[in-house]
C-alpha positions as CSV (number, residue, x, y, z in Angstrom):
1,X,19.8,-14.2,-12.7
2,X,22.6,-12.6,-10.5
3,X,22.2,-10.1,-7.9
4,X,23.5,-7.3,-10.2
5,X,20.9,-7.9,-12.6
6,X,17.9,-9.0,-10.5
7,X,18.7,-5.0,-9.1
8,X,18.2,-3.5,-12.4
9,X,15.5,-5.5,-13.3
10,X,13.7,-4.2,-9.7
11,X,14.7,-0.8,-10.3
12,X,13.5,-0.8,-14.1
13,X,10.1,-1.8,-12.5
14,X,10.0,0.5,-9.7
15,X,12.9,3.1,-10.3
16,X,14.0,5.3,-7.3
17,X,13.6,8.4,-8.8
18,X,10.1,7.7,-7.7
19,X,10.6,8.0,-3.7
20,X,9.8,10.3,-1.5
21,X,12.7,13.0,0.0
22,X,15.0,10.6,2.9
23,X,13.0,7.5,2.2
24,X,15.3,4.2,2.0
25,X,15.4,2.4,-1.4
26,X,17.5,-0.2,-2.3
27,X,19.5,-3.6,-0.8
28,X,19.2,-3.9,2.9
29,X,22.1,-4.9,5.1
30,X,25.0,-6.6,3.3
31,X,23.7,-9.9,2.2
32,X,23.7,-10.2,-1.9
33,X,22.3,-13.7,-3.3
34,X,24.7,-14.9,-6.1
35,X,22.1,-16.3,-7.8
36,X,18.4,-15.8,-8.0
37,X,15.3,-18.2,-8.9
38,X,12.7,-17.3,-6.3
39,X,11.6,-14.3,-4.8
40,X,9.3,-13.8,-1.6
41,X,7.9,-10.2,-1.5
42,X,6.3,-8.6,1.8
43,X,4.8,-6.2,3.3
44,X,6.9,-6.3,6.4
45,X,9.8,-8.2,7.5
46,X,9.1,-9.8,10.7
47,X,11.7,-12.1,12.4
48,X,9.3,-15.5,13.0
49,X,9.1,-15.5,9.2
50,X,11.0,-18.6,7.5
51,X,12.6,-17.5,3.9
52,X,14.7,-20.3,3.4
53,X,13.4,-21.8,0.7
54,X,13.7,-18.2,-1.0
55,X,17.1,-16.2,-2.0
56,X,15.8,-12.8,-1.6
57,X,13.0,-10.8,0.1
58,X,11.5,-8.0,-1.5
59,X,9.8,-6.2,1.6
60,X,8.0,-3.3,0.7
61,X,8.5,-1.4,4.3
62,X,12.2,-0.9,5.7
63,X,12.9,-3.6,8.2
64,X,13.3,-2.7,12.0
65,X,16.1,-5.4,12.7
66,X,19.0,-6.7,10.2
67,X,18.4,-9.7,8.5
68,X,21.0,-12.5,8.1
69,X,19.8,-12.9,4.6
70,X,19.4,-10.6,1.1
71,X,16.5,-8.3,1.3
72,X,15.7,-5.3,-1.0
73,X,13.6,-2.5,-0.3
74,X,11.1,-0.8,-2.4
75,X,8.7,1.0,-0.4
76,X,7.4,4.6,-2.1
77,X,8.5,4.3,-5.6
78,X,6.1,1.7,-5.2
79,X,3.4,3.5,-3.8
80,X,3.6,6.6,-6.1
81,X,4.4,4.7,-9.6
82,X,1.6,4.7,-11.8
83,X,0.4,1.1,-11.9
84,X,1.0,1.3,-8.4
85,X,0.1,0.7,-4.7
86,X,-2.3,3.7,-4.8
87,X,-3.3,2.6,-8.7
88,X,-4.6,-0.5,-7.3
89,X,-6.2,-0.2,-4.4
90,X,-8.8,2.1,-6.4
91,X,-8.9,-0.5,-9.2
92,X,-9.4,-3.4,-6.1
93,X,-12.9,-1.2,-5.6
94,X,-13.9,-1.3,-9.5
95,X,-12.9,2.2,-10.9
96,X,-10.9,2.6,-13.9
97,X,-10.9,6.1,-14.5
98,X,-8.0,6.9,-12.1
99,X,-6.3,10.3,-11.9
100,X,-3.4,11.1,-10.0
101,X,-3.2,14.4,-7.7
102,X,-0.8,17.0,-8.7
103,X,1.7,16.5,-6.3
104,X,1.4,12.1,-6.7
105,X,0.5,11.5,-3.3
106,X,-2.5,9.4,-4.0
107,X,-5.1,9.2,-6.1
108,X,-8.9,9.7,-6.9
109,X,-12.1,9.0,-9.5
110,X,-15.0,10.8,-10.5
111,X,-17.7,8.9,-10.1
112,X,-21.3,9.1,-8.0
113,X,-21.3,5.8,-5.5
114,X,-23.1,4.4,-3.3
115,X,-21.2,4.5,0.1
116,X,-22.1,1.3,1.3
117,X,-21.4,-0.5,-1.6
118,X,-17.9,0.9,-1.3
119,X,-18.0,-0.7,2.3
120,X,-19.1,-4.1,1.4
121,X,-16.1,-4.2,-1.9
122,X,-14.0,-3.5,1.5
123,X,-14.9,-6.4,3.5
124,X,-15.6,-8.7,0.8
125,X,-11.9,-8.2,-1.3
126,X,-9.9,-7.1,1.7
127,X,-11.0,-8.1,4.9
128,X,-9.8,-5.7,7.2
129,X,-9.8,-5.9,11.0
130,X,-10.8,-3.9,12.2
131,X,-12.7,-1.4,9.6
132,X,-13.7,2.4,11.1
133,X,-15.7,4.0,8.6
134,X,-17.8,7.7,8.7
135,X,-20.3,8.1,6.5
136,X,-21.8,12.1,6.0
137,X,-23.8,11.3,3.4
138,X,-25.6,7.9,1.0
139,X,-23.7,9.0,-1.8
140,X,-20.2,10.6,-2.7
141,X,-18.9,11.5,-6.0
142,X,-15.3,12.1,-5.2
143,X,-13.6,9.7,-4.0
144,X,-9.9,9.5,-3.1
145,X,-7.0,6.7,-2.2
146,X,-3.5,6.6,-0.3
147,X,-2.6,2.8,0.5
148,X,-1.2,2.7,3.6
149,X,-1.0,5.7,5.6
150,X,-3.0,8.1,4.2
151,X,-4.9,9.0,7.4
152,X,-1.8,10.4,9.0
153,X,0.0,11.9,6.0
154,X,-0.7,15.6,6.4
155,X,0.2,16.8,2.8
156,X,-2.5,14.2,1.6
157,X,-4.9,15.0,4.5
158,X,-4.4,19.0,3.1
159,X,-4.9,17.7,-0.5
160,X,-8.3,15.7,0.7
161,X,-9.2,19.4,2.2
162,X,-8.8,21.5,-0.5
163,X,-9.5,19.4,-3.6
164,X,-12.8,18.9,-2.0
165,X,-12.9,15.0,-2.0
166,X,-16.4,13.2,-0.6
167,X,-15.1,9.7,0.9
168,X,-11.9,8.6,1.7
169,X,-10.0,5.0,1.5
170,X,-6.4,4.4,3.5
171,X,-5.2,3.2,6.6
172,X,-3.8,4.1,10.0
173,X,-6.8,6.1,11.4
174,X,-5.8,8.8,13.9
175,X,-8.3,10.8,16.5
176,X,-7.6,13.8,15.1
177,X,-7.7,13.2,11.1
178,X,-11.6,11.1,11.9
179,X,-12.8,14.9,13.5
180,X,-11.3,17.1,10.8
181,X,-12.7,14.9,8.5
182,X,-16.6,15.0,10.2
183,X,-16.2,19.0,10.0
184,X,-15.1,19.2,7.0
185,X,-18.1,16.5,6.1
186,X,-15.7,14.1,4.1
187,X,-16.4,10.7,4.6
188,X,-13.7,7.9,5.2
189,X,-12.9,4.1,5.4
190,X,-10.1,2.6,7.3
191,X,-9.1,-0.7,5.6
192,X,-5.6,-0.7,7.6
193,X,-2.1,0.2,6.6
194,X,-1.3,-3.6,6.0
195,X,-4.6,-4.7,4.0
196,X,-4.6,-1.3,1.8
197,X,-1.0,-2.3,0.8
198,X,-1.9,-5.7,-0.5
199,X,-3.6,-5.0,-4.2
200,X,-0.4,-3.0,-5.2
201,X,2.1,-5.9,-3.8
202,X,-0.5,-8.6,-5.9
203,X,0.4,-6.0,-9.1
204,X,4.1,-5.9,-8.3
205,X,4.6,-9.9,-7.9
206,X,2.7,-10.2,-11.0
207,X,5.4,-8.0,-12.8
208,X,8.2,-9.8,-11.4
209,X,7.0,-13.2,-12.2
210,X,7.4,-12.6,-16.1
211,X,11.3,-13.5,-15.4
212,X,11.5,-15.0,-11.8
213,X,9.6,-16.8,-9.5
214,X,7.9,-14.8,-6.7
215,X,5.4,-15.5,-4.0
216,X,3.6,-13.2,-1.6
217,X,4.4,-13.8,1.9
218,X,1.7,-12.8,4.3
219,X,3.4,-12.3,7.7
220,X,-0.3,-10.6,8.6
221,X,-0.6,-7.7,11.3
222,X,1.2,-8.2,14.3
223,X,-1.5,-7.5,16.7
224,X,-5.0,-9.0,18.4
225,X,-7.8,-7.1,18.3
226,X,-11.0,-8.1,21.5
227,X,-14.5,-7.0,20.7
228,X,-16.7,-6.4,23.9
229,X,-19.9,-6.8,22.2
């Protein structure tokens, strides 16, 4: 497969239309492979990781550096599209019965649970470090999703508000989205930007593999965390 039609192929699966106003889509820097066999897809480009035995990186964020070598950039067409980033981070806890919101930006089921049990799906199929959670209540019925960061989207954070969602399940936690939250008594559950990404990435590889070879690369979070227990 050439470059020209490993990009149609990409954009068939996750079409641009899809992104959000000003968001980057598409090759990155000038580097085009001439021919394709084997994919590596991220989350993030970082510069320690070695893709040489790949001839193009799908990354689903927009690098912070230019790479000497072809990279294509999907980012919210892949978040918003049906089967989805958001899609499957909902199906990653067990629910099937997933609706959209109006405006796409995220997702939600129907469906009493116990709180804790959404917790231990958490640690057990993601493994996040660190997890912040808030629980208001044993039980929620409405329970929404945003992989990535939902915690410090405001139109999503609005949407949580006035759609009157119980629990909560995204990434990148901020001081003043956990308070609104515990007035508003809606309960929440940080997984992390990075780890709430990876069930839709899983979906996407699975997609390309039914012409190329792909492989997730997991670069990991680029950070340390210390307990002082």
């Amino acid at each position: 497969m050439n470059w020209y039609q490993f990009e149609n192929f990409i954009r068939e699966l996750v079409p641009e239309n899809y992104k959000m106003k000003g968001d980057f889509y598409g090759w990155y820097g000038k580097k085009k492979p001439e021919q394709i066999n084997k994919v590596a897809v991220v989350v993030d480009l970082l510069p320690f990781c070695n893709f040489s035995s790949y001839d193009v990186v799908i990354s689903h964020h927009k690098p912070f550096f230019t790479p000497d070598f072809p990279v294509f950039v999907v980012h919210t067409p892949l978040d918003f599209i049906e089967w989805g980033c958001h899609f499957q981070l909902a199906k990653n806890f067990g629910f099937t019965e997933i609706k959209k919101f109006d405006s796409s930006i995220g997702v939600y089921v129907e469906k009493e649970t116990d709180v804790k049990e959404l917790l231990e799906n958490a640690i057990k199929t993601l493994s996040p470090e660190p997890i912040n959670y808030y629980f208001p209540s044993e039980r929620v019925k409405k329970i929404a999703f945003f992989s990535g960061c939902g915690f410090n989207f405001p139109l999503f954070i609005e949407k949580v508000i006035g759609e009157n969602i119980d629990m909560v399940i995204s990434g990148d936690l901020v001081h003043h989205t956990a308070v609104r939250f515990s007035v508003n008594k809606i309960g929440y559950i940080d997984i992390g930007h990075y780890k709430s990404e990876i069930p839709g990435i899983k979906e996407f590889i699975k997609r390309i593999q039914r012409k190329l070879t792909a492989e997730f690369v997991d670069a990991k979070i680029p950070q340390f965390h210390l307990c002082l227990c």
